[in-house]
N, C-alpha and C positions, 0 to 999 in steps of 0.2 A: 544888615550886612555892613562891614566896616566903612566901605566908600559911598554909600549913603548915611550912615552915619556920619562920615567928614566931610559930606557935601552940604548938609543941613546946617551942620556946624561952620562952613563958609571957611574949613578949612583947604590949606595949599594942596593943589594934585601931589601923589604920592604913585610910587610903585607898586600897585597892587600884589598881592602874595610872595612880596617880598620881604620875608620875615624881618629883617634889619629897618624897611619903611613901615610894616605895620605896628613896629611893637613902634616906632617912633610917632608914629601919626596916632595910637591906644593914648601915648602919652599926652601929647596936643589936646586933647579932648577933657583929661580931666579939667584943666581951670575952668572952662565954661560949663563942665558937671556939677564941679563943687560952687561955681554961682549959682546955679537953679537949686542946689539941696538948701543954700543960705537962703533965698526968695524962699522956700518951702518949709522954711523955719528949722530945718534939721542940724545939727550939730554933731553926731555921734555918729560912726558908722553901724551900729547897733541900731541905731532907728530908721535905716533906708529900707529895710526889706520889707518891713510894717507895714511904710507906707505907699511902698509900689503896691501891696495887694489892695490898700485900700483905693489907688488911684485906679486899679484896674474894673476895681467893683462900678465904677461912675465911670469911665473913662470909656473911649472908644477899644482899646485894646479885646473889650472882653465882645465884642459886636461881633456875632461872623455871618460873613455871607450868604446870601441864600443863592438857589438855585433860581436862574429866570431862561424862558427860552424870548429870543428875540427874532422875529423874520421879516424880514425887507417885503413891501408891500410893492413897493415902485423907485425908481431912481434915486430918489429923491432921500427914500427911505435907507437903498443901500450906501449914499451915504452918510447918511446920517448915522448906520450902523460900524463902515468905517473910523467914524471920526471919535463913536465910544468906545470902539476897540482901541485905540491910539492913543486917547486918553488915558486909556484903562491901564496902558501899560507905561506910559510915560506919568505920569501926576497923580496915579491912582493904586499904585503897584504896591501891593506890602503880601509877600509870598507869592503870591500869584493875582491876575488883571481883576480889576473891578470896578464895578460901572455904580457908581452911588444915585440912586433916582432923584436925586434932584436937577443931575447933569443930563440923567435920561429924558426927565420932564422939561427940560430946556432944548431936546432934540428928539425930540419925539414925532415929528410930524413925517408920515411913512413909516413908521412902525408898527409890527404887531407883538405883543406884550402875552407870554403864555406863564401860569402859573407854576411850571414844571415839576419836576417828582418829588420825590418825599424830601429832600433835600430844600424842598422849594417854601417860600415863605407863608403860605396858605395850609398846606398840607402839614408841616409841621404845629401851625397855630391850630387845625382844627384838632390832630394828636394832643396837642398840650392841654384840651379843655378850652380852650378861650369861650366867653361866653359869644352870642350869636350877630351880637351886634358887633365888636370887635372883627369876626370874621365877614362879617357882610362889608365893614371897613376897608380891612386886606384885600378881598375879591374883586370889591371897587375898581383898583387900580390898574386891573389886568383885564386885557382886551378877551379870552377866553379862557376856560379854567382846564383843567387835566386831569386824567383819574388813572390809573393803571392797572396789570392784574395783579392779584393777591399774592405771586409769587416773587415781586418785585419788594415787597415788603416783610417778606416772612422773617427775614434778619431780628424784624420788631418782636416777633414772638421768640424765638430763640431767645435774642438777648434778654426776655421778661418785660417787653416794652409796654406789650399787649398780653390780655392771658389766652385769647381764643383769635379763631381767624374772622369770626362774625364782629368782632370790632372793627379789623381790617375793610369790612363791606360797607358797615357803618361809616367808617372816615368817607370810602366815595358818596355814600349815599347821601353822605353833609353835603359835599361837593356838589353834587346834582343840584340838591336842593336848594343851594345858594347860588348857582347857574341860573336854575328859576326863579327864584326870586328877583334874582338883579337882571335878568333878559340878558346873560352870557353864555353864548354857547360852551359847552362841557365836551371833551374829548377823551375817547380813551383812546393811548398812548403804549407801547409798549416799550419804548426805552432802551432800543433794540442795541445789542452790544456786537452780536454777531448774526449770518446769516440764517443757516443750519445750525437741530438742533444739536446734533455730534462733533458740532464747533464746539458746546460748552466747554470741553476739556481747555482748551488754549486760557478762559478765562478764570480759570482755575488755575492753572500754571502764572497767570499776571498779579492776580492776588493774594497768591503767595508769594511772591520776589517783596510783595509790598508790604508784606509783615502781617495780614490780615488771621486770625484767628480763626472764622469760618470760611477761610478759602477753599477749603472741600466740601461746605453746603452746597448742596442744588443752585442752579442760579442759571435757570433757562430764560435768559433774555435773548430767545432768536425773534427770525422776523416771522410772525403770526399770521393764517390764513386771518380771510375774513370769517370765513366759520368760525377758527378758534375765538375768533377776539367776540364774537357774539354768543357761545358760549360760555367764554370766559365773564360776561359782566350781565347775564340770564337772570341773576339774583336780583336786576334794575327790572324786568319786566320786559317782555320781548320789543315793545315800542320805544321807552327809553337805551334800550340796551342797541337800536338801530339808530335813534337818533345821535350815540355817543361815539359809535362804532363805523358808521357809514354817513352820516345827512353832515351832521360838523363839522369831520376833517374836511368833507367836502367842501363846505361852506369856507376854512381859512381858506384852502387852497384857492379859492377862487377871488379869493381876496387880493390874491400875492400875481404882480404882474408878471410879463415875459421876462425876464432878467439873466445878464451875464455879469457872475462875479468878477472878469477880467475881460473888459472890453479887448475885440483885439487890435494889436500896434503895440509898441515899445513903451508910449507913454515915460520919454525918458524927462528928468525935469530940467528947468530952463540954466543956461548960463548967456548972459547980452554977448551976441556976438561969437559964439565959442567956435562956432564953425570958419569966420572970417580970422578970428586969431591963430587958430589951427592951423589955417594956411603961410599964415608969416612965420610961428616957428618952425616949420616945416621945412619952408623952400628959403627960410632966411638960416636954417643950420646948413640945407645942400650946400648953398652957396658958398657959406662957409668955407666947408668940404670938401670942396669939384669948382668950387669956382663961378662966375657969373653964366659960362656955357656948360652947364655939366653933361656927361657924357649923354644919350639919348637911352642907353639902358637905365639910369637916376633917373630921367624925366619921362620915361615911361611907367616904370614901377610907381615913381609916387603920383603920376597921375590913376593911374589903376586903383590904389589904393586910397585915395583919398576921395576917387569918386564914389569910391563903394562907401564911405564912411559916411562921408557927406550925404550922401541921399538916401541912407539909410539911418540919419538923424544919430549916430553914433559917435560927433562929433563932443558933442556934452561928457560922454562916459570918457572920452582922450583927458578931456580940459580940465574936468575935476579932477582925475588922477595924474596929472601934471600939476593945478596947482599944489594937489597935498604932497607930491615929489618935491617940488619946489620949496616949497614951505620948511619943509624937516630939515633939506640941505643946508638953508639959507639960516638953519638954528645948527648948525656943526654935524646933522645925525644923515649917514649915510641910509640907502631906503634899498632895499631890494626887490628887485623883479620877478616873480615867478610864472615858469608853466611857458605856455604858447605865446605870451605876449611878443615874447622875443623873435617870434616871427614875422611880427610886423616893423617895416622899415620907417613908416610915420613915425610911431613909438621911438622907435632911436631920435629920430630926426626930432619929437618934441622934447625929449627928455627922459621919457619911461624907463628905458634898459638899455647897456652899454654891450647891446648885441645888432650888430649891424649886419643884417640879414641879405646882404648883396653876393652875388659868387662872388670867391675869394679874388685881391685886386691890389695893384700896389696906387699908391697917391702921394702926390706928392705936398706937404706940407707948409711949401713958401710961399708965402702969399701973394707974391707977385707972379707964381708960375703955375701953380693947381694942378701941374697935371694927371691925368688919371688914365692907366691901360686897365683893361680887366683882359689883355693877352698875357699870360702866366704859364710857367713851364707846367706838363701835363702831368699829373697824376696827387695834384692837391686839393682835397675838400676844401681845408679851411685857412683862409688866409695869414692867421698868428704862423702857422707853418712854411709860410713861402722862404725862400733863401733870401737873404738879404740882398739888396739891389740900390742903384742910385738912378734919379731923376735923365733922363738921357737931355732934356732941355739946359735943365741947369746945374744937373751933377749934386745937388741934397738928395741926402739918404729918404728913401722913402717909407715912408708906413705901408705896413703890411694891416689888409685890412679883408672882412670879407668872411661870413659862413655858411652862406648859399641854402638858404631856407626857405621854402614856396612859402608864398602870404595866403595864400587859399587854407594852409593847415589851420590859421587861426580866425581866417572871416568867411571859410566858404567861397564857394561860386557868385560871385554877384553881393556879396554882403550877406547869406542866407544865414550866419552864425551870431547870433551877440556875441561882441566883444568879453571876455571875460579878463580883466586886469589885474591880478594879483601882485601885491604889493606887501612886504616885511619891514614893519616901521620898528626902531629902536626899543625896545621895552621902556627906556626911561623917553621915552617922548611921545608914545603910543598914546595915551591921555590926552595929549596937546595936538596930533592929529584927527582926534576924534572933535575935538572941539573945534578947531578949524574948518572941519566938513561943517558946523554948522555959521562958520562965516561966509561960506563958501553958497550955501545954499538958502541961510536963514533960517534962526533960530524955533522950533516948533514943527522944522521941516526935514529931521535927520532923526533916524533911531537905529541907538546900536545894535544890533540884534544879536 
């Protein structure tokens, strides 16, 4: 993709899909093209293609990933699975996440490691021939192996992969065999896509949007009794075929402790202080506002709302999205607020949205007078509508302010709602607030999603 491509390159942020910046940011890239073609001896544009094929033959390019299943064992383990997914998708990413085993074998403690389907790194080496030692290599690696039923394969005979389906038995029956031999439990697996078997039809309709060839083959991957699945692998011998089928799923599972993928609470991340600064942009914009006494409807509402924030640790999601408000303005790029935000009166009061959710009211703007009625002739929502008026203290025209919006619409009863803060950063500055979110929080600790 082009902005991985120009991030590698250490070239300048650019406007993504914006034809005028990409053909501009295409251009930027050849000088440091045409130095690695000089480093690689080339000369001619007639000799690059040559030798990308042959870069690809030795190169990582032509490597593709295999299939692994991974399952958290205990805490420790789920994070550890955490931190390869993150990886995988931050520093490891090329089309889609991938967890390279060397970074596994560095994070491996709590994990369980399954060989998985035919996609999978075993399964495929024992298809290819590998001789026996090579696959007792591969199997090594993997905490237990996996076989599945022959219908999950059949693609291999159609396409001419295989010429019978008794090869297909033969590949588990390696698998067993190399279970026994290494003391790895073997599981069969069914690889389940859908529940029921009259679901098949839906996976038929998905494999077809995806361009597939034999998307009208069979392709009964529902969820199998125990009977079927001990019929289905009968060809192992009714003792192995219970051992594969009932004793070693049992056995991972009992491997795999009590675990919740989402503890629960908010788990919001840290900002020093974000709750005590929350409070001085707050009641330091009222003041502003309304003056050193502000009226007792101001100082009710923002204590309402700010307790619900504050003790509902909701104060972080304000203060990050205040400083990236911040930030954009303080670069010329105005920031828009969307949705419910605008029902919260903290949010005006720190900065978020220029909707000040009070019933309509008029104020007065001198700073030596502040005064503020929210007594207003009857029949006005919203206060940009009020009639114009002056100050009765000191005769300044007053602002008309005010759109009368309950804050429960956007936090709930008591805070029961996250906050949801939508925010519309400039196209040409959108880039520079995504990188700010990671000054904001530290870098290896933001992912755009």
């Amino acid at each position: 993709k082009l902005d991985i491509v120009a991030d590698r390159l250490e070239l300048p942020n650019f406007n993504h899909h914006r034809a005028s910046d990409d053909a501009a940011t295409v251009g930027y890239m050849l000088p440091p093209f045409f130095k690695m073609l000089e480093e690689m001896g080339l000369r001619h544009l007639g000799e690059i293609n040559g030798a990308m094929v042959h870069l690809r033959k030795g190169g990582k390019a032509k490597r593709q990933p295999k299939h692994l299943i991974v399952l958290a064992r205990n805490q420790t383990g789920l994070r550890n699975l955490y931190k390869l997914i993150s990886l995988g998708h931050l520093d490891y990413f090329k089309r889609y996440p991938i967890m390279l085993k060397s970074v596994i074998n560095e994070n491996r403690e709590g994990l369980i490691l399954g060989s998985a389907c035919e996609a999978g790194e075993l399964f495929r080496a024992v298809a290819g021939g590998q001789d026996w030692g090579e696959l007792k290599r591969i199997a090594s690696w993997y905490d237990y192996l996996e076989i599945q039923p022959l219908c999950n394969n059949m693609f291999m005979l159609r396409k001419g992969m295989v010429r019978t389906e008794e090869e297909l038995r033969d590949f588990n029956r390696a698998i067993v065999a190399l279970g026994k031999e290494l003391g790895k439990p073997v599981c069969a697996t069914g690889d389940v896509h859908f529940l029921d078997p009259e679901d098949e039809i839906y996976r038929h309709v998905l494999l077809a949007t995806k361009g597939f060839e034999d998307a009208d083959a069979p392709n009964p991957l529902y969820f199998r009794t125990t009977d079927e699945m001990l019929e289905e692998f009968s060809y192992l011998g009714a003792e192995t075929a219970r051992e594969v089928v009932i004793d070693n799923p049992q056995l991972i599972a009992a491997w795999c402790g009590d675990l919740s993928p989402l503890p629960n609470g908010l788990f919001a991340p840290k900002l020093e202080d974000s709750d005590g600064e929350l409070k001085r942009l707050v009641w330091g914009k009222a003041h502003e506002l309304y003056g050193e006494g502000p009226p007792q409807i101001v100082v009710d509402r923002i204590n309402v709302e700010l307790g619900d924030i504050i003790r509902c640790k909701y104060d972080v999601i304000y203060m990050s999205a205040q400083k990236l408000v911040q930030n954009s303005l303080e670069h010329g790029y105005l920031v828009g607020s969307r949705g419910s935000v605008g029902y919260s009166i903290v949010a005006y009061m720190a900065g978020l949205t220029e909707v000040n959710s009070f019933p309509p009211h008029y104020r007065c703007p001198n700073p030596a007078c502040k005064f503020t009625t929210f007594d207003i002739p009857s029949g006005y929502g919203c206060g940009a509508d009020l009639p114009d008026a002056r100050c009765p203290k000191c005769g300044t025209p007053f602002e008309k302010d005010g759109f009368h919006i309950p804050f429960e619409t956007f936090l709930g009863f008591g805070g029961d709602k996250v906050p949801d803060i939508d925010l519309n950063f400039s196209g040409e500055y959108q880039s520079n607030a995504h990188k700010y979110t990671e000054v904001i929080f530290g870098e290896g600790h933001t992912f755009r999603a």
